[in-house]
C-alpha positions in Angstrom: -19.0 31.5 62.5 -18.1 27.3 62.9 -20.1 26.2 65.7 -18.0 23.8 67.9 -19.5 21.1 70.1 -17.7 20.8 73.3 -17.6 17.3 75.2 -17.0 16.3 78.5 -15.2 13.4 77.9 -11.3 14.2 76.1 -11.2 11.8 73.2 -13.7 9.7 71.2 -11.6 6.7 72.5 -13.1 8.0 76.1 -16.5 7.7 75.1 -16.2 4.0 73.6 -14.2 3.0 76.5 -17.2 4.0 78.4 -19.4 2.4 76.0 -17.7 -1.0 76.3 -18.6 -0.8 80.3 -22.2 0.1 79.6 -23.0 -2.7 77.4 -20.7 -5.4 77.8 -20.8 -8.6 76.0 -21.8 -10.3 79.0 -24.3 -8.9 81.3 -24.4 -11.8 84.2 -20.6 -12.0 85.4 -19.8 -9.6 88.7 -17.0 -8.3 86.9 -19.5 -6.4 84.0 -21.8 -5.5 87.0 -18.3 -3.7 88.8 -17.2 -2.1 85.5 -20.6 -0.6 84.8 -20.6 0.4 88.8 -16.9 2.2 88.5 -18.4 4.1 85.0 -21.7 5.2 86.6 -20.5 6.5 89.8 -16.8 7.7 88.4 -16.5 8.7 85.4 -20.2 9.5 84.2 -20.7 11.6 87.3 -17.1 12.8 86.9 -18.3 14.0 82.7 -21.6 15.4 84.5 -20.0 18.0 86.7 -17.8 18.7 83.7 -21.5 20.4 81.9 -22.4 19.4 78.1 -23.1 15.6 78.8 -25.5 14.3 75.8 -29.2 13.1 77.5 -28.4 9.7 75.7 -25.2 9.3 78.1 -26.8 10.6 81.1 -29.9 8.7 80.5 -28.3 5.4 79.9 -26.1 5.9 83.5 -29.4 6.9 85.4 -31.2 3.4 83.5 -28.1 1.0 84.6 -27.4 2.4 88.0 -31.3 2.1 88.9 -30.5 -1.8 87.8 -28.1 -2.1 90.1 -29.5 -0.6 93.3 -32.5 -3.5 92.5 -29.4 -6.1 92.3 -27.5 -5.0 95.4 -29.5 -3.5 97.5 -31.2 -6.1 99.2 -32.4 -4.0 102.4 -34.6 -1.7 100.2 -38.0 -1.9 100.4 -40.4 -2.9 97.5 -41.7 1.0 96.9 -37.9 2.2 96.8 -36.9 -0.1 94.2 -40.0 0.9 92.0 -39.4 4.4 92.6 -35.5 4.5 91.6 -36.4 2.6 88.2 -40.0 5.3 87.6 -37.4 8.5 88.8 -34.7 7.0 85.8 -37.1 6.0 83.1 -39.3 9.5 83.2 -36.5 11.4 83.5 -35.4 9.4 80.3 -38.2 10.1 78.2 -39.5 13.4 79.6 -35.7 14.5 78.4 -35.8 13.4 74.7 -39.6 14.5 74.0 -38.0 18.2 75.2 -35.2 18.3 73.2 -37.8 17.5 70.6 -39.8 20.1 71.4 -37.6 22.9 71.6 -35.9 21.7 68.0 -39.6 22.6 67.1 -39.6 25.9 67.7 -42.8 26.5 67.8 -44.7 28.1 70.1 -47.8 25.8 70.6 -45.0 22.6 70.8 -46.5 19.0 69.8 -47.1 16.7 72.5 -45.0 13.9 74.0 -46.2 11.5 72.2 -46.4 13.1 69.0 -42.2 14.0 69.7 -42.0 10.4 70.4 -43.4 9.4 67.0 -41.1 11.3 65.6 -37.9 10.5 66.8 -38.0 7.0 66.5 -39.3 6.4 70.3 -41.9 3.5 71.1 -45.1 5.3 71.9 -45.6 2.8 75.0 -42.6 4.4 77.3 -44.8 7.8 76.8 -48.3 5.9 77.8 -45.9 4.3 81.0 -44.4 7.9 81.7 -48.0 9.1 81.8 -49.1 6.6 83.9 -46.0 6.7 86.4 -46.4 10.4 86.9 -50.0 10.7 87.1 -51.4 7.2 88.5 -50.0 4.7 91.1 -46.4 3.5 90.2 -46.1 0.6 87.8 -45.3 -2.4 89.2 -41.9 -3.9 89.7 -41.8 -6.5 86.5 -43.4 -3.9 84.2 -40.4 -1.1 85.0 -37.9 -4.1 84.7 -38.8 -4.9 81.4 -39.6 -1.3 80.2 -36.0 -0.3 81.7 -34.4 -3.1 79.4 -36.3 -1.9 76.5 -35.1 1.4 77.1 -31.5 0.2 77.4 -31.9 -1.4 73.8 -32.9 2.1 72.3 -30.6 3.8 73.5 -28.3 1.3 72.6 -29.5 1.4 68.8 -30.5 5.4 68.3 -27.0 6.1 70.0 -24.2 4.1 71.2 -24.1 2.0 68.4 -23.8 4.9 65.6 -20.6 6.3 67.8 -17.7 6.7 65.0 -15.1 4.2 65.7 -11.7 5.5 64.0 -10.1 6.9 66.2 -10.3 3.8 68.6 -7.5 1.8 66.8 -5.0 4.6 66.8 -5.8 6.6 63.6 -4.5 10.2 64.1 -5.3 13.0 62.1 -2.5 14.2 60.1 -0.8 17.0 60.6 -2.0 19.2 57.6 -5.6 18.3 58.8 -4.5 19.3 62.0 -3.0 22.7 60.8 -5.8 23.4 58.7 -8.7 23.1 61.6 -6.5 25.0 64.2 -6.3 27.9 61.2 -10.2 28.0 61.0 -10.4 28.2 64.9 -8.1 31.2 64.8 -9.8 32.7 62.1 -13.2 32.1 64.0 -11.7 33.1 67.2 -10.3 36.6 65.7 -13.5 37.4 63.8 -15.5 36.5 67.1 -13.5 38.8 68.9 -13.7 41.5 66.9 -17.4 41.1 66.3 -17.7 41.1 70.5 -15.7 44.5 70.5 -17.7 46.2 67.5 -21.3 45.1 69.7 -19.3 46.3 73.1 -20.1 42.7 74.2 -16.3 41.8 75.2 -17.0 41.5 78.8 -20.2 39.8 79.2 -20.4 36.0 79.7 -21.8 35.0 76.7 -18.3 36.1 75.0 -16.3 34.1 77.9 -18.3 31.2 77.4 -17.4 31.4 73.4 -13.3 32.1 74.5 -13.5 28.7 76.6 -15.2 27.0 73.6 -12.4 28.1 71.1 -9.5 27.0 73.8 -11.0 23.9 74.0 -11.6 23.3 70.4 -7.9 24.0 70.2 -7.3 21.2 73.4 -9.6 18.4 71.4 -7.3 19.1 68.0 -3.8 18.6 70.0 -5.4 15.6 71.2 -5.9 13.8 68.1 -2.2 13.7 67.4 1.2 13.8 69.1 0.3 16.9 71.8 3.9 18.3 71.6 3.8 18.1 67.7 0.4 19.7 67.7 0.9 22.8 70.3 4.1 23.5 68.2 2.6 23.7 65.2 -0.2 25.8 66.6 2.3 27.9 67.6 4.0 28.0 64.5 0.7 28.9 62.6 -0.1 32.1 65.3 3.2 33.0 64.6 4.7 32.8 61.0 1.0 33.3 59.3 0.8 36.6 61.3 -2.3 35.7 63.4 -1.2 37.7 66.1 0.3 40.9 64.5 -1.5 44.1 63.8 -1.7 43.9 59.7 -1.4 47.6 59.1 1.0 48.0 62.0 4.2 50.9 61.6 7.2 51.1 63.6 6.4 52.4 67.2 2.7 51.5 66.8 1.3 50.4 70.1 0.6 46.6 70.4 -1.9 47.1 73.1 -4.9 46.4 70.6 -3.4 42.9 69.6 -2.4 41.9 73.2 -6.1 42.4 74.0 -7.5 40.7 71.3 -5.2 37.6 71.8 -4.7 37.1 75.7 -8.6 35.8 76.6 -7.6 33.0 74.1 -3.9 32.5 74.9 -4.2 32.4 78.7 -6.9 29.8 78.6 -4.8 27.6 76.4 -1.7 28.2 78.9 -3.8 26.8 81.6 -5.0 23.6 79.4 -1.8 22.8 78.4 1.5 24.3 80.0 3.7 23.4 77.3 1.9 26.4 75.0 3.9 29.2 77.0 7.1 27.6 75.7 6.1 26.3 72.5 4.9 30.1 71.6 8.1 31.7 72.9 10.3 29.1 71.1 8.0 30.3 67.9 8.8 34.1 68.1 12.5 33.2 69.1 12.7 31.3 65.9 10.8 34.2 64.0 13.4 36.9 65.1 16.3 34.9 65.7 16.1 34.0 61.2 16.6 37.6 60.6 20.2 37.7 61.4 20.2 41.2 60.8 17.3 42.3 62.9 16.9 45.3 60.7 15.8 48.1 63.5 13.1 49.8 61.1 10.8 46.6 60.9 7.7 46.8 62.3 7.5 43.1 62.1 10.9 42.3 63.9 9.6 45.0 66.6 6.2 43.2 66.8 7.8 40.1 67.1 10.1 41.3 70.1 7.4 43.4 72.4 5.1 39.6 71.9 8.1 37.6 73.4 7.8 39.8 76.5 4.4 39.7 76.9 4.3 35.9 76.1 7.0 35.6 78.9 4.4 37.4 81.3 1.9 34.8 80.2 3.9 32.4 83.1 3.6 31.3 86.6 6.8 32.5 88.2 7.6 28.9 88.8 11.5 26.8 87.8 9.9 25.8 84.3 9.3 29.3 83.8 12.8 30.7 85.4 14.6 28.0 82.8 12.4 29.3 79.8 13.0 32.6 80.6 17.3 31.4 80.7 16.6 30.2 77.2 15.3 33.6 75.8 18.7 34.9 77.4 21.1 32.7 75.9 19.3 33.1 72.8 19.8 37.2 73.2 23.4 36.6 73.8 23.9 34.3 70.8 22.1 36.7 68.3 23.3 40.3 69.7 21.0 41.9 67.0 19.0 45.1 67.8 15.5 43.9 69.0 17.4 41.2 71.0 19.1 43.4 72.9 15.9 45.3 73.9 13.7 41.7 74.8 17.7 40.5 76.9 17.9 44.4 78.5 13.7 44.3 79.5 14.3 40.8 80.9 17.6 41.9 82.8 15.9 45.2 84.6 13.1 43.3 85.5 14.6 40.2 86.9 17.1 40.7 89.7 17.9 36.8 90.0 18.1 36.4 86.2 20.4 39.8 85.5 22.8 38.4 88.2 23.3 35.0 86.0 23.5 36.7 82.5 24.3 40.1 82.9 28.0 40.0 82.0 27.4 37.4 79.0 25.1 40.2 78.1 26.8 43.0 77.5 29.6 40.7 76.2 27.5 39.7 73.2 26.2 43.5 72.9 29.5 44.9 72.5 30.7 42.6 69.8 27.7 43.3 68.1 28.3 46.7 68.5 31.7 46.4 66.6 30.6 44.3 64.3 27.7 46.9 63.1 30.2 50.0 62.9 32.7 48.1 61.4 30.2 47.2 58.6 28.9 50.9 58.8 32.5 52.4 57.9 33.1 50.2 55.5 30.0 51.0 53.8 30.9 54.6 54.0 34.6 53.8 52.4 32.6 52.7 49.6 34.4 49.3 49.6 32.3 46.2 48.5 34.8 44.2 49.6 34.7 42.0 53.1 37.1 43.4 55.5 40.5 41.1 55.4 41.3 38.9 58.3 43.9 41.7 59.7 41.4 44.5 60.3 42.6 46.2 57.0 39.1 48.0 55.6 40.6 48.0 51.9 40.8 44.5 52.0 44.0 44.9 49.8 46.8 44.2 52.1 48.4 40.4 51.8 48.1 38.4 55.4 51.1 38.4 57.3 49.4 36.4 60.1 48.3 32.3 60.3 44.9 31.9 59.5 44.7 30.6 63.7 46.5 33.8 64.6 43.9 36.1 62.6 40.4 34.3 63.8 42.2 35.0 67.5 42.6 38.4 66.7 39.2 38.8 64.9 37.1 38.1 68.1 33.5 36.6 68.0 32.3 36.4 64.3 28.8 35.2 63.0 28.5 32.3 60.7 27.0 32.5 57.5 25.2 29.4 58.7 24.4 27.7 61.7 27.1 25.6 63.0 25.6 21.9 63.7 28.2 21.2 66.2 28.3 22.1 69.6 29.4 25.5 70.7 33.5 25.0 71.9 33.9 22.5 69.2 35.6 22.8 65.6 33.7 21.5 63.1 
């Protein structure tokens, strides 16, 4: 299984932005001193609450806003001052030497200063913490130099080996895209499975690996156009099968796919609301290209009973009212067999919606109706033919009517293609 580091901050532009506030080119001007104020107190704290913020970032907000409490706060007293920059600068290297440590894994773990040595760290801020935690506090020029000294290692084990591509506006592409949102959902299935066969699906540790997966899928739309990228998630959950029982026959129950998928799916409806419709426009597209909606698929039936439950996936809100009017006049437009069951389970269940589209409805249904027993005697005639524009089955009698006249007479018809025109219009 990929493991997946989760960020508080959205982008890697985020981060650099941050970065730029930090450390900026000048240090003396108020305006550096107020953009390094509004990243400390905003958006640092703001990335804390948020969990999973690196010891480097935290360390280097903690070292900067001790700075400034010396520079602003002119009321503070001379032990208050040397306490904020000792509290910063031991939590600073106390924090490193343990994540030192517990990479060990050992179970008599090297000391601090030993860690120090071998992560790069000057063995003097250990001798200081030491001194700091276990002797009087040092005095006020020693901590202001040892704080700028700790600024500059940060600056060089850290901020300064941050990637920098995506900061001028390179996107990934979109196969890169498709292909890391597959291995998420491969990933995502297998975990899922794996958490079932170990009866683990409930515990926390499973929900914590769910939210890790939605947001792995959050961080990929964000590299790229976000519309583009949910659509082709979408696309990928839908037309590669993600979602569909492989071994599933017609009238097999879909309860074991809806509980596999939903954890996943509903966390990525409330990251991005825009997935509802991208998903539903997906399985529209899926059943609406089989023009015959064959009633012994399993697929086409699969594809149907997920554009319900999709459509339960929303908030009963007007975005969701309008999506669920699309779904309709798609039903109406493509009177095929599993449409009629996805527009007749919408209608019963929607007072509001089966007032608006109920008549369309059964419009659509009855011509589709005709059209499939039409087709069905003339299979049972034997003819090969296509019915003639008159109605005559044998397809032998001449027309005795204007072409106008017989489309009139025909009723509703569907196109071997889809018009590109607007519906009302000749083309």
């Amino acid at each position: 299984m990929p493991r997946y580091t989760i960020h508080p901050w959205r982008t890697p532009a985020d981060l650099l932005a941050v970065r730029t506030q930090l450390y900026p080119i000048t240090n003396d001007s108020p305006d550096s001193d107020d953009n390094r104020r509004q990243a400390v107190t905003r958006t640092l704290t703001c990335w804390k609450l948020r969990g999973n913020l690196p010891h480097a970032v935290e360390s280097t907000a903690l070292l900067i806003d001790a700075q400034l409490h010396h520079r602003y706060s002119s009321e503070a007293s001379d032990f208050a001052v040397r306490a904020t920059y000792t509290a910063a600068f031991t939590r600073f290297v106390t924090g490193f030497c343990d994540i030192g440590r517990s990479r060990e894994g050992l179970l008599q773990p090297s000391s601090m200063l030993d860690v120090a040595r071998r992560i790069g760290m000057p063995v003097h801020f250990v001798g200081l913490r030491h001194e700091a935690v276990h002797e009087e506090l040092p005095s006020l020029g020693r901590l202001i130099g040892i704080v700028d000294q700790a600024l500059a290692w940060l600056w060089d084990v850290y901020w300064s080996r941050l990637p920098e591509k995506n900061v001028r506006g390179v996107a990934m592409s979109v196969e890169d895209m498709n292909s890391e949102a597959r291995g998420v959902f491969k990933a995502y299935r297998s975990s899922r499975r794996e958490a079932f066969r170990a009866k683990r699906q409930k515990t926390a540790e499973h929900e914590a690996e769910i939210e890790q997966y939605a947001q792995a899928c959050t961080l990929l739309w964000d590299q790229s156009s976000l519309e583009e990228c949910v659509k082709a998630s979408t696309a990928i959950l839908v037309d590669e099968r993600f979602i569909f029982p492989s071994s599933r026959e017609l009238g097999d129950s879909m309860a074991g796919a809806f509980t596999l998928w939903d954890p996943l799916l509903r966390c990525l409806v409330r990251s991005q609301r825009t997935f509802v419709r991208a998903l539903t426009q997906s399985l529209l597209a899926q059943l609406a290209a089989d023009t015959a909606q064959n009633s012994g698929s399993a697929v086409n039936e699969a594809t149907a009973l997920w554009l319900l439950h999709t459509l339960k996936l929303a908030t009963n809100d007007a975005r969701d009212n309008e999506l669920k009017a699309s779904v309709m006049r798609t039903c109406c437009l493509y009177p095929g067999h599993w449409m009629q069951m996805v527009g007749r389970q919408l209608l019963d269940g929607d007072e509001m919606l089966s007032n608006d589209w109920r008549e369309l409805f059964e419009a659509g249904r009855l011509v589709g109706s005709e059209r499939c027993r039409a087709s069905n005697d003339e299979h049972e005639a034997g003819n090969d033919g296509v019915e003639d524009m008159t109605g005559n089955p044998s397809g032998k009698a001449s027309r005795t009517l204007p072409i106008e006249d017989e489309m009139a007479a025909a009723g509703w018809r569907r196109a071997p293609f889809a018009p590109n025109v607007a519906i009302g219009i000749a083309a």
